[in-house]
C-alpha positions as CSV (number, residue, x, y, z in Angstrom):
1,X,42.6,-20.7,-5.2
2,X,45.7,-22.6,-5.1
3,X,46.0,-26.1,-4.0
4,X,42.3,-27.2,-4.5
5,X,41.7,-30.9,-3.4
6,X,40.7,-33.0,-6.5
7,X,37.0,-32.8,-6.2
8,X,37.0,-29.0,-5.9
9,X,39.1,-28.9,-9.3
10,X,36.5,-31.0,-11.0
11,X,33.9,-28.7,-10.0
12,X,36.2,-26.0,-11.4
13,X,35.7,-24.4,-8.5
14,X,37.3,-20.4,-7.8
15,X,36.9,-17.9,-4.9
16,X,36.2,-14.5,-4.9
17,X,35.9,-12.0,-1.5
18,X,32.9,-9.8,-1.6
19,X,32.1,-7.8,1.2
20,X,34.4,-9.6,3.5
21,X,33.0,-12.7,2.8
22,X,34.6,-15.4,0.8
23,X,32.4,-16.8,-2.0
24,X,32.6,-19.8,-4.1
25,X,31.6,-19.7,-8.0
26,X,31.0,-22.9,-9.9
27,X,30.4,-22.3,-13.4
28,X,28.0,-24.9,-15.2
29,X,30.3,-27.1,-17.1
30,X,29.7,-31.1,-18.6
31,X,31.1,-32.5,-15.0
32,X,28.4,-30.8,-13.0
33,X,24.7,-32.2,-15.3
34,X,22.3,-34.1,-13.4
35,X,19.4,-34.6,-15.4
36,X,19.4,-33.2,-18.7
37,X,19.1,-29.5,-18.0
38,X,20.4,-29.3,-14.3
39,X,23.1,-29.5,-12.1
40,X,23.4,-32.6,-10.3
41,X,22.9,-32.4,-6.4
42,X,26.2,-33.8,-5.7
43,X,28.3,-31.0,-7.2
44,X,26.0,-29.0,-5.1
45,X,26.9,-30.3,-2.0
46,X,30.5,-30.3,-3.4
47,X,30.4,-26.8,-3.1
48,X,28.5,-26.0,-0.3
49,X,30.7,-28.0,1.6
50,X,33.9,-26.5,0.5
51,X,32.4,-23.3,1.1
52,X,31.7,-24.4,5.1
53,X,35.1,-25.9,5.5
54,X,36.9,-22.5,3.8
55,X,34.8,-20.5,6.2
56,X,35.8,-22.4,9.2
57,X,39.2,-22.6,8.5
58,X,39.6,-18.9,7.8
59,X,37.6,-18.0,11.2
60,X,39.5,-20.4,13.2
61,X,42.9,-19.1,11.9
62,X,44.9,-22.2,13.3
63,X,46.4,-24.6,11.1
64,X,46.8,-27.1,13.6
65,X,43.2,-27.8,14.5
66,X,41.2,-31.2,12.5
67,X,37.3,-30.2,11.1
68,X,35.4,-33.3,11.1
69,X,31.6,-32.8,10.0
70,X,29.7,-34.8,12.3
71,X,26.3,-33.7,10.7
72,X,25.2,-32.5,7.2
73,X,22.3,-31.5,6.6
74,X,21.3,-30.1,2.8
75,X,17.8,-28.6,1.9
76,X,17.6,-28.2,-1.7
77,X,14.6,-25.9,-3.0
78,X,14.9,-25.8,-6.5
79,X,16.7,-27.3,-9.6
80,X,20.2,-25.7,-10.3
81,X,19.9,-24.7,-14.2
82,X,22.9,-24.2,-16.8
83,X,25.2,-21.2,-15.6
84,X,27.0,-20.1,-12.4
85,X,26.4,-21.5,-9.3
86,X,27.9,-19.2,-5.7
87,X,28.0,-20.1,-2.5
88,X,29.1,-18.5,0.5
89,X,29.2,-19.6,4.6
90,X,27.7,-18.8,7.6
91,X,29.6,-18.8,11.0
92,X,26.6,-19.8,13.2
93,X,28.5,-20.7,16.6
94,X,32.3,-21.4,17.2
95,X,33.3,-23.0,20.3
96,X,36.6,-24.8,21.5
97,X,35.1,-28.5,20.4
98,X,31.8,-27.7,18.0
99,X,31.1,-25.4,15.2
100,X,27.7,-24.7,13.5
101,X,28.2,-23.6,10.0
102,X,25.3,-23.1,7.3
103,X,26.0,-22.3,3.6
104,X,24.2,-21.0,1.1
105,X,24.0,-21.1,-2.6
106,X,22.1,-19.7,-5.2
107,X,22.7,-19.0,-9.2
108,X,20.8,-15.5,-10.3
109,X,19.6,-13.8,-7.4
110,X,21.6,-14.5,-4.1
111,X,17.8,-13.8,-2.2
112,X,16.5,-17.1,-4.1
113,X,18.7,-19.9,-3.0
114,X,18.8,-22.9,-5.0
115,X,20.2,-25.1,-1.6
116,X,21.4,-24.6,1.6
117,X,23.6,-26.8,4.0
118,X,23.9,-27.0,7.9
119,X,26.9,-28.5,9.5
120,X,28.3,-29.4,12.7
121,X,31.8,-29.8,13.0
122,X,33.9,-31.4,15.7
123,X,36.7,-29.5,16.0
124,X,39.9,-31.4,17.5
125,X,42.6,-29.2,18.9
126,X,44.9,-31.8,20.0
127,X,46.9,-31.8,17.3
């Protein structure tokens, strides 16, 4: 993916559409440790957020319309360990002012997530 903001090329961060859905893949590199042995819950956020934003943008279509995230919510379940980290984004409700978008990531097995995210966009068609 072209034209990644800076934090998203730290993260090394690529995309990928499986199944019609766009997923994120963070591999486990020296920018991403936490504690010695895991990923640190920062980089994933980083990419659970990017994956919401990428969602939304590609749902809403319009170039014109401003995301903010007016709440974030992230669960995390259990510790990222060394190797690829995915994430892909739910759609859970888009209307003309709000959106309610929940990611997901997981490293292994996609049915064992490592964290998810819920967030609420306002959406600001003004522009």
């Amino acid at each position: 993916m072209t034209g990644l903001p800076p934090y998203a090329q730290l993260l090394r961060l690529s995309t990928a559409t499986e199944n019609g859905a766009l997923r994120f893949a963070m591999p486990f590199h020296d920018d991403v440790i936490g504690r010695p042995g895991f990923l640190h819950g920062g980089a994933i956020a980083g990419l659970l957020e990017f994956a919401a934003f990428t969602a939304l943008a590609r749902e809403i279509g319009e170039s014109n319309v401003r995301m903010k995230p007016i709440t974030v919510t992230v669960d995390y379940m259990r510790g990222g360990t060394p190797g690829d980290t995915f994430a892909e984004a739910i759609i859970e409700r888009l209307g003309k002012r709000m959106a309610n978008v929940e990611a997901f990531a997981w490293q292994q097995d996609r049915a064992r997530p490592i964290a998810s995210a819920r967030i609420n966009f306002l959406l600001d068609r003004s522009q």
